[in-house]
C-alpha positions as CSV (number, residue, x, y, z in Angstrom):
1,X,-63.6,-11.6,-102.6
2,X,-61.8,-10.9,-99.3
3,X,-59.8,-13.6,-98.0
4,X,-60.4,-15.0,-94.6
5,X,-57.9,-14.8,-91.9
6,X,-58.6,-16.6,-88.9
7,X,-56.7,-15.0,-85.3
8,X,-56.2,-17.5,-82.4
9,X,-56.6,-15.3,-79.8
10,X,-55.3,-17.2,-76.1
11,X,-54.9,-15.9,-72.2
12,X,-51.3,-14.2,-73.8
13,X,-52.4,-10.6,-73.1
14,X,-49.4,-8.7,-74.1
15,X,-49.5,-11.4,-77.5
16,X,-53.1,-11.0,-78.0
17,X,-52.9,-7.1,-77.8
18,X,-50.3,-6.9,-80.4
19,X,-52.4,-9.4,-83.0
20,X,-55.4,-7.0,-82.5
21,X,-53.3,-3.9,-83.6
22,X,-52.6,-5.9,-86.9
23,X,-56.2,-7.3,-87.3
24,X,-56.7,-3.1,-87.2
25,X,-54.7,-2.7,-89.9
26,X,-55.9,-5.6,-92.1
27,X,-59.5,-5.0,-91.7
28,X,-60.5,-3.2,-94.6
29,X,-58.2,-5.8,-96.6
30,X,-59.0,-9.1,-95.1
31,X,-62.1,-10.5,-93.4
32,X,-60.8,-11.4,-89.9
33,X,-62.5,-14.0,-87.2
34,X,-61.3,-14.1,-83.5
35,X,-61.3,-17.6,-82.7
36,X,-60.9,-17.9,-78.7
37,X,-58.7,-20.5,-77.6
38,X,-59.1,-21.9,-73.9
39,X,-56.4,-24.4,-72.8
40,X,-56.4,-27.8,-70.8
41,X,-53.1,-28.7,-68.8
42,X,-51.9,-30.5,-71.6
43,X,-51.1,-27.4,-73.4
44,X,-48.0,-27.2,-71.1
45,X,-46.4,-29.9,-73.3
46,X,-43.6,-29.3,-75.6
47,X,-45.2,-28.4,-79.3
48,X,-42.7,-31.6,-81.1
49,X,-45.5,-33.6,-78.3
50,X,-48.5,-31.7,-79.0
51,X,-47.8,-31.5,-83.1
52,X,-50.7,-31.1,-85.4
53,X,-53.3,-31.3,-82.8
54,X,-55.9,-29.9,-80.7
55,X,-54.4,-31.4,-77.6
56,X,-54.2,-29.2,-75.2
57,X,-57.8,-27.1,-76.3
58,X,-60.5,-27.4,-74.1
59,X,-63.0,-28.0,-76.7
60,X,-66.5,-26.7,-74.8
61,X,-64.8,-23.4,-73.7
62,X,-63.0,-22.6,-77.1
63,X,-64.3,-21.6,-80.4
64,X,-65.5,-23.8,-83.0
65,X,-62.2,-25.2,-85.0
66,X,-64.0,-27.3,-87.0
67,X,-65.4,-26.6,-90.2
68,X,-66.1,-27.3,-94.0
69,X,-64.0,-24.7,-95.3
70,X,-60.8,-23.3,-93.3
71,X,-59.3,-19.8,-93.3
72,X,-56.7,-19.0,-96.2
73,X,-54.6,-17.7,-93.4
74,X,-54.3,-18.4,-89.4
75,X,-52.6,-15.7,-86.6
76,X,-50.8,-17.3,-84.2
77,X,-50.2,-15.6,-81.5
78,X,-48.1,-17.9,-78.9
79,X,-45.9,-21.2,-78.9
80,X,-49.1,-22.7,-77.6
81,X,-51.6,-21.5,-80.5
82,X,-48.8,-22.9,-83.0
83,X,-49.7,-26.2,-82.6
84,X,-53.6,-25.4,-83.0
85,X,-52.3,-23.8,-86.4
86,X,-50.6,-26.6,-87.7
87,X,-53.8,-28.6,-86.9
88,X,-55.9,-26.1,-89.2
89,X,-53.6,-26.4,-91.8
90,X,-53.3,-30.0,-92.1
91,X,-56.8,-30.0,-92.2
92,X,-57.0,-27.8,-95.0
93,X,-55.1,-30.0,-97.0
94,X,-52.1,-27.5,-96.3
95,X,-54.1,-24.9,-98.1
96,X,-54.1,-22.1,-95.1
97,X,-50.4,-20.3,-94.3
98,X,-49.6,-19.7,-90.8
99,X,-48.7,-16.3,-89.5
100,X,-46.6,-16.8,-86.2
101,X,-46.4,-13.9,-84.0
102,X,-42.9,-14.4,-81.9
103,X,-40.5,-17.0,-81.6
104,X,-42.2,-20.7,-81.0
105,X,-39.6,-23.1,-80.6
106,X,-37.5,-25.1,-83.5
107,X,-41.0,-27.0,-83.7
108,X,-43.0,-26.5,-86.8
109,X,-40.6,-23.8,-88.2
110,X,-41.2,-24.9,-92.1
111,X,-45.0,-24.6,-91.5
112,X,-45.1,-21.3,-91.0
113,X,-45.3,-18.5,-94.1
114,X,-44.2,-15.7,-92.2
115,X,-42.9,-15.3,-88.6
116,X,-43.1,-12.2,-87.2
117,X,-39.6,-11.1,-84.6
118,X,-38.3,-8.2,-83.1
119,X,-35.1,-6.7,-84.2
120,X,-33.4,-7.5,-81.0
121,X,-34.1,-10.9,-81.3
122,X,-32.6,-11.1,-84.9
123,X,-31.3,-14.5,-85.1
124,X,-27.8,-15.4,-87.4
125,X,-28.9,-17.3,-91.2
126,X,-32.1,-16.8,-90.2
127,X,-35.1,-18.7,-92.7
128,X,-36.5,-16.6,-95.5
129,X,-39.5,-17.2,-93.7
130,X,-38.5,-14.9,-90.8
131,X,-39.4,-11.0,-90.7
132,X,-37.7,-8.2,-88.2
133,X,-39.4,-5.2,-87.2
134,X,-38.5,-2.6,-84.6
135,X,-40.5,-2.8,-81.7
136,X,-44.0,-4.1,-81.0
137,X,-47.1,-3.9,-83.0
138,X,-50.0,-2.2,-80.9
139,X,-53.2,-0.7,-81.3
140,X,-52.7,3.4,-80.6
141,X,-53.1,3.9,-84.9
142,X,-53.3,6.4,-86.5
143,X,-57.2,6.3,-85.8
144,X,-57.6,5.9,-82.4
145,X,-55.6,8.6,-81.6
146,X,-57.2,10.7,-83.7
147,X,-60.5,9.9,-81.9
148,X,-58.8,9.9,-78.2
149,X,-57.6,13.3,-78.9
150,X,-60.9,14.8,-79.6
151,X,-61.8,12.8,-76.1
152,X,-58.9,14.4,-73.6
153,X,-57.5,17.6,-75.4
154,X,-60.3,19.0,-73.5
155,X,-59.9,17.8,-70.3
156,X,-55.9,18.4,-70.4
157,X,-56.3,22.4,-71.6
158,X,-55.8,24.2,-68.6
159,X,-52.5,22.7,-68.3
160,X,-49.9,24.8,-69.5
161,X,-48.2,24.0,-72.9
162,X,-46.0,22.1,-73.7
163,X,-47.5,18.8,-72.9
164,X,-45.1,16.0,-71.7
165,X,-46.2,12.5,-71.3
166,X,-44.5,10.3,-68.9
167,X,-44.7,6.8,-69.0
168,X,-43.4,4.4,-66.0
169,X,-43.4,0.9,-65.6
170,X,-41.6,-0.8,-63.0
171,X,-40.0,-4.3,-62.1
172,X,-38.7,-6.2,-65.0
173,X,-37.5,-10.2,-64.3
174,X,-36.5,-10.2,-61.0
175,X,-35.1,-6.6,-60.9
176,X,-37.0,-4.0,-59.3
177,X,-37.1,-0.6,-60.1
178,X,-34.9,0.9,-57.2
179,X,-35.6,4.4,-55.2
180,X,-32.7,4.9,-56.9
181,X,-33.6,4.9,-60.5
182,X,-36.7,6.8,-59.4
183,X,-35.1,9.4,-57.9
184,X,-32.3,9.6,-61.3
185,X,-36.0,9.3,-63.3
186,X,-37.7,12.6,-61.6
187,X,-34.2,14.6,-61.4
188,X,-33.8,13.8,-65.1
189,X,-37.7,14.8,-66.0
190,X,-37.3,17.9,-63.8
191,X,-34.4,19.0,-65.5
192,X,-35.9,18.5,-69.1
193,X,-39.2,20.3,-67.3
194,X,-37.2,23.2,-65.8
195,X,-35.6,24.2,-69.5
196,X,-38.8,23.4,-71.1
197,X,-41.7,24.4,-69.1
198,X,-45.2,23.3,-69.2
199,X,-47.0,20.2,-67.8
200,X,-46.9,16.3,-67.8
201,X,-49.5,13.6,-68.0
202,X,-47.8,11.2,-65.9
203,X,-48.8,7.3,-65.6
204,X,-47.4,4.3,-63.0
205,X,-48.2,0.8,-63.5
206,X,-48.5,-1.9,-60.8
207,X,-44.8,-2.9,-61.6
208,X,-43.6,0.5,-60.2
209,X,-44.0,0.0,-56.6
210,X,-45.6,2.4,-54.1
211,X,-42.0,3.7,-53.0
212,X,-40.5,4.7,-56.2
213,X,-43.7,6.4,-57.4
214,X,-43.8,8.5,-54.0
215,X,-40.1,9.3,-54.3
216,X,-41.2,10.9,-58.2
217,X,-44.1,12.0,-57.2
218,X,-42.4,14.3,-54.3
219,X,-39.7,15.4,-56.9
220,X,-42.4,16.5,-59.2
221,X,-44.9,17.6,-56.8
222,X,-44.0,21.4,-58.4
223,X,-44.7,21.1,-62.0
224,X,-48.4,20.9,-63.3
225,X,-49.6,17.7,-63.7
226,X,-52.7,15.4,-64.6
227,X,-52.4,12.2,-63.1
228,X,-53.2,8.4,-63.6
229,X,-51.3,6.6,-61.1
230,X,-51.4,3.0,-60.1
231,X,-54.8,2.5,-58.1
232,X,-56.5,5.4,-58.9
233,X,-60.1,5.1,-59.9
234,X,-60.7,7.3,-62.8
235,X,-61.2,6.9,-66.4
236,X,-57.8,5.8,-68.4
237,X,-56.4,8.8,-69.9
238,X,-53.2,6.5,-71.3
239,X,-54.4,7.0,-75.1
240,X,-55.5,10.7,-74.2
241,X,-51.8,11.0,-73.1
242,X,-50.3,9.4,-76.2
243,X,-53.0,12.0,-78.3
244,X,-52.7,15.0,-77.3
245,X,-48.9,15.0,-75.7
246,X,-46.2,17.2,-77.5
247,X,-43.3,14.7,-76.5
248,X,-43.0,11.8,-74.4
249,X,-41.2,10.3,-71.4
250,X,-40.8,6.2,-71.5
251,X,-39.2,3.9,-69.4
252,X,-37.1,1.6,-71.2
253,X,-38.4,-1.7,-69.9
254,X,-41.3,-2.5,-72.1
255,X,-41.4,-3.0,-75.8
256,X,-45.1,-1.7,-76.1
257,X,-45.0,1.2,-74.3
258,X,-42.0,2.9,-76.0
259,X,-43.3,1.8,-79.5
260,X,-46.6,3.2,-78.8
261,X,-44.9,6.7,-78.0
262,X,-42.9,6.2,-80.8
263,X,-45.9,5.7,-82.9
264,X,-47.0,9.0,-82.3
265,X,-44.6,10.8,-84.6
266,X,-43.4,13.1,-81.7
267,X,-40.2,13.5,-79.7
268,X,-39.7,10.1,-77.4
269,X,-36.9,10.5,-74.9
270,X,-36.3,7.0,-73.1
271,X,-35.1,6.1,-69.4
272,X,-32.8,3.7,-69.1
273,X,-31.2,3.6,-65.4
274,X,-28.2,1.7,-63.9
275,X,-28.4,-1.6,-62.9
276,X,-31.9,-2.2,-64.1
277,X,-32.6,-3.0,-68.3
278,X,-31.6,-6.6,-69.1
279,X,-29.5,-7.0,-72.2
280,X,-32.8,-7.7,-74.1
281,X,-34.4,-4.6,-73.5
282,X,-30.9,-2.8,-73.8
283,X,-30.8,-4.0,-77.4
284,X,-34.4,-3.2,-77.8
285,X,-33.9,0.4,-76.9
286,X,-30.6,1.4,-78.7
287,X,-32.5,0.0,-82.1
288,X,-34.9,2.6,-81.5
289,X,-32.1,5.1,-81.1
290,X,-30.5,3.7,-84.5
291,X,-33.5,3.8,-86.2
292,X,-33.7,7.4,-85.2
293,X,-37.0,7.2,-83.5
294,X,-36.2,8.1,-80.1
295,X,-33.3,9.9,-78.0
296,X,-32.2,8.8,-74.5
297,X,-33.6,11.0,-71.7
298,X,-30.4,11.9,-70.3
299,X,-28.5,12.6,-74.1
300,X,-27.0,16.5,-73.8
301,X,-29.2,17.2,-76.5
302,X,-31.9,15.5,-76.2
303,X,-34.0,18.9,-75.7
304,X,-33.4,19.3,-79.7
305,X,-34.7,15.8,-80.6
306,X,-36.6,15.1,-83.5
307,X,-38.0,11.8,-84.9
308,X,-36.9,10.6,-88.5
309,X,-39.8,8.8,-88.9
310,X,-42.8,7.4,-87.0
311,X,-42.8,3.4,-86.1
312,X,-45.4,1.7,-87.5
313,X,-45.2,-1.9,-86.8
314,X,-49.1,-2.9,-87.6
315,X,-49.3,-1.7,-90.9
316,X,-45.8,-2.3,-91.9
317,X,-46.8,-6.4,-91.1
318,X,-50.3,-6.1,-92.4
319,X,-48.8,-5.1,-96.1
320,X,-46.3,-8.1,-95.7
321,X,-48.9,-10.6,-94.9
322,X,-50.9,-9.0,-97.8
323,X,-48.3,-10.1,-99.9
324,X,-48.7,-13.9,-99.3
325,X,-50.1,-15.7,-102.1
């Protein structure tokens, strides 16, 4: 018999996101509910105020957290969904472990059976309780990529090969992303274009800006292209890209993006600017570089990258949470 996992799935995006890619790799191991959680304002209290409790959980709007016989393991997914953990375990008679996805606070640390953290936020004498991985779990496996390259390698064929993807985000806590860095962004990609040949499947998000991606766009405006920039009303080709590409271009500024690219297997050359990365994402990317999974865009030799390995958060949790007895 399967052991049931419950996931408290909240308004975290980003956090709820990276639980599903793990529920993908658990569920031929584990049966998995999504338990919605919808919040009051009292959620906004510290977890040492909100404790064991459903304080915070608006009741009506939120799934059912009451029952006769509770999960043998919770996903938590936020510092607010720990406290609606804690609640589930007391009421199994301390029976379910708690899997905490990021860092919650000092609150409730001995509860939890396994807390999940990114390298970069490695912490010194850290718990046995505590488990690094490099970069973000996500949900571009093995499997949907299989699947979204049947879907785009069709539409992306007259293109001339090779294939590069680039990925751009934008704005990161306070710092934009300068005309600057997008014109050192597109000089960079049209030199690695110009000595490579080929096409690019180029993406913006809404954290670009409408300058910098005209200032790429212009610089770019030469080499063949297929588009999904921010605003345009089309189908999503971002796992199409992440298919079917034969190396990609990232922007160093979010976790997700470059360990989706680095998921892939293929070449991952990552944009890192002046003036822009904070020291968080600085760490982020040179463990990436360590861990031999990607190359920095601008290296001398970056044209003769080649991945060690493949990053596969998911499944590289889902085995350590399949461990817990």
């Amino acid at each position: 018999m399967k052991k049931l996992l419950w996931a408290l799935f909240d308004d975290r995006t980003g956090s709820v996101g990276q639980a599903k890619g793990i529920i993908m790799a658990l569920k031929h191991n584990l049966d998995v509910v999504e338990k919605k959680i919808v919040y009051t304002r009292w959620a906004a209290l510290p977890n040492f105020i909100r404790g064991k409790s459903l304080l915070g959980v608006n009741i009506k709007e939120s799934s059912s957290l009451k029952t006769n016989i509770y999960p043998d393991l919770v996903l938590s997914v936020s510092r607010r969904t720990l406290p609606i953990a804690r609640y589930i375990r007391k009421m199994s008679g301390n029976k379910t472990k708690i899997i905490q996805l990021m860092y919650p606070g000092k609150t409730g640390i001995k509860d939890i059976e396994l807390l999940i953290l990114s390298e970069h936020d490695r912490k010194k004498n850290s718990p046995q309780n505590f488990f690094y991985i490099t970069g973000c779990p996500h949900r571009a496996s093995t499997e949907v990529l299989k699947n979204a390259k049947k879907d785009w390698e069709s539409v992306f064929a007259p293109l001339p090969r090779p294939w590069t993807t680039v990925i751009i985000g934008g704005a990161i806590k306070g710092k934009p992303f300068s005309v600057d860095n997008a014109r050192l962004l597109a000089q960079e990609i049209l030199d690695f274009k110009q000595k490579q040949g080929g096409s690019i499947l180029i993406t913006t998000s809404r954290r670009t800006g409408d300058e910098p991606q005209n200032v790429i766009m212009a610089y770019l405006k030469d080499i063949p292209a297929y588009t999904f920039l921010w605003g345009e009303k089309k189908e999503n080709p971002y796992m199409g890209f992440l298919a079917c590409a034969d190396n990609h271009v990232v922007t160093g500024d979010t976790v997700s993006m470059c360990s989706e690219a680095c998921s892939t297997g293929k070449p991952v050359f990552i944009f890192r600017g002046h003036n822009w990365l904070t020291k968080k994402h600085l760490r982020f990317v040179q463990s990436l570089f360590d861990g031999g999974y990607a190359v920095a865009l601008e290296d001398e030799n970056a044209f003769s990258f080649t991945p060690s390995k493949r990053l596969d958060c998911a499944n590289l949790i889902a085995n350590k949470i399949l461990e817990i007895r």
